[in-house]
N, C-alpha and C positions, 0 to 999 in steps of 0.2 A: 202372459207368456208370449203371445201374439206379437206384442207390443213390441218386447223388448228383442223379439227377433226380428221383425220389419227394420226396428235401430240399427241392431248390428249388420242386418244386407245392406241396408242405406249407406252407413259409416264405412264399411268396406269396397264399396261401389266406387266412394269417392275416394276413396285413397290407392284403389288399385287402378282408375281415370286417370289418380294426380301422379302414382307411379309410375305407369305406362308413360306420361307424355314427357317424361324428365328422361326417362329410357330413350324416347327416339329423340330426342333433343341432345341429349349426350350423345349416345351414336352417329348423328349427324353431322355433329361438331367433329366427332373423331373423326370421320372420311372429308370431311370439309378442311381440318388440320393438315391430315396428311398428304391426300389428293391434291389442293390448290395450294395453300399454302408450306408447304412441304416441310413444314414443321410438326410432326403428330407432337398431340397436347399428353404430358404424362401422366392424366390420372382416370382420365376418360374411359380408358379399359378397364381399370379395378373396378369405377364406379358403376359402367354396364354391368359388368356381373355381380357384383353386389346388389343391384337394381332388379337383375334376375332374378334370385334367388327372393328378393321379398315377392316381386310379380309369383313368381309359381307357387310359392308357399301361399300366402293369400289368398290368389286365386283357385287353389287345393281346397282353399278352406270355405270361398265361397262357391267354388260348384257344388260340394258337397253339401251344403247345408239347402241346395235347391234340388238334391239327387239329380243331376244333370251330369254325375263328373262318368269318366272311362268307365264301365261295367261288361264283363260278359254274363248276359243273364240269362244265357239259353237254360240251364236245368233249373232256374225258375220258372222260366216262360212254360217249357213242359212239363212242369209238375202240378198235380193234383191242387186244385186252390185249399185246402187243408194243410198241404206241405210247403206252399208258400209261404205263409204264415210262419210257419215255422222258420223255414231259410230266412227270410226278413230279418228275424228276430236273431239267428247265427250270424247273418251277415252286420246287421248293425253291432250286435257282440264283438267282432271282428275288429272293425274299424273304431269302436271305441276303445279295446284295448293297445290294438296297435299305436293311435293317437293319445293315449295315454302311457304307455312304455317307453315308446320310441320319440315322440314329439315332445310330449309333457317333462316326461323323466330324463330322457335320457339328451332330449335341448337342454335343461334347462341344467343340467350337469357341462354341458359344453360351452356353454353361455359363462356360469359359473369360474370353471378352468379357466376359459380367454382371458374374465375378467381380473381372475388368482395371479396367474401368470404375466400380466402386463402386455398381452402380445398384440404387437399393430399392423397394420396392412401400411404393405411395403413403399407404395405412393401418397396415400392419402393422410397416413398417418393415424387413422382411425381405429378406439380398440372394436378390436374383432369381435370380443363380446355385443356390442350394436347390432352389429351384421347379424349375428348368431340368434339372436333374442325374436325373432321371428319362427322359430324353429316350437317352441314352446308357447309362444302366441297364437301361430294359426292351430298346434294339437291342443290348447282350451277351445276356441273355436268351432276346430271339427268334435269334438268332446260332444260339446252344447248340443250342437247338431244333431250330431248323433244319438245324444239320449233324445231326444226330442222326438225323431225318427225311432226309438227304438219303443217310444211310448204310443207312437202312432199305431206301430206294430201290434203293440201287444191290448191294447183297446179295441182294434177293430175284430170285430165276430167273422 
């Protein structure tokens, strides 16, 4: 199980490195189009944000699997270590169902649609279902994680 999680940090390391540096590459280019050359490039904006949305989503999915990501955990932090325990085990319940409702199901219905529907992004000509398909990828992702984290929880005394 070790294993196969170390892979997947590894494998998303490099792909949200190789993401990121295609983001500020793109972007660059766009202020470099329209700034000096005073031609902005048409497709450079859809592609930033398309680029976004895999960097954040991704990145959603690797903090999480490192518990690193945004928490407020103060009525953890002051709770009885008995009731921690417990919150742990709500809080991972939480976020596995949310990333299974919302990410899993309800990506993977929108992915779906784009891909029913034929619909492309306005520049690049890309179906949207591509873009979309990240949506349902990183909630297996956080999924894993989060059982993982939720087994951690419930093993320890």
């Amino acid at each position: 199980m070790n294993k196969l999680r170390n892979r997947i940090d590894r494998i998303l390391e490099i792909f949200l490195i190789l993401l990121t540096s295609v983001l500020v590459i793109d972007v660059l280019w766009q202020v470099f189009s329209r700034y000096v050359l005073s031609s902005p490039s048409s497709f450079t904006d859809e592609l930033a944000g398309y680029l976004l949305i895999w960097v954040s989503l991704l990145g959603a999915a690797y903090v999480a699997g490192k518990k690193e990501h945004l928490a407020i955990d103060i009525l953890l932090q002051r709770s009885p270590e008995a009731r921690q325990r417990t919150l742990r085990i709500i809080i991972e319940l939480v976020i596995l169902g949310f990333a299974l409702s919302v990410l899993v199901i309800g990506g993977s219905w929108l992915v779906y649609t784009r891909f029913y529907l034929g619909v492309k992004s306005a520049a690049l000509q890309l179906p949207l279902g591509y873009v979309y398909i990240v949506l349902p990828l990183s909630g297996i992702i956080i999924s894993y994680y989060s059982s993982l984290h939720l087994k951690d929880a419930i093993k320890k005394d």
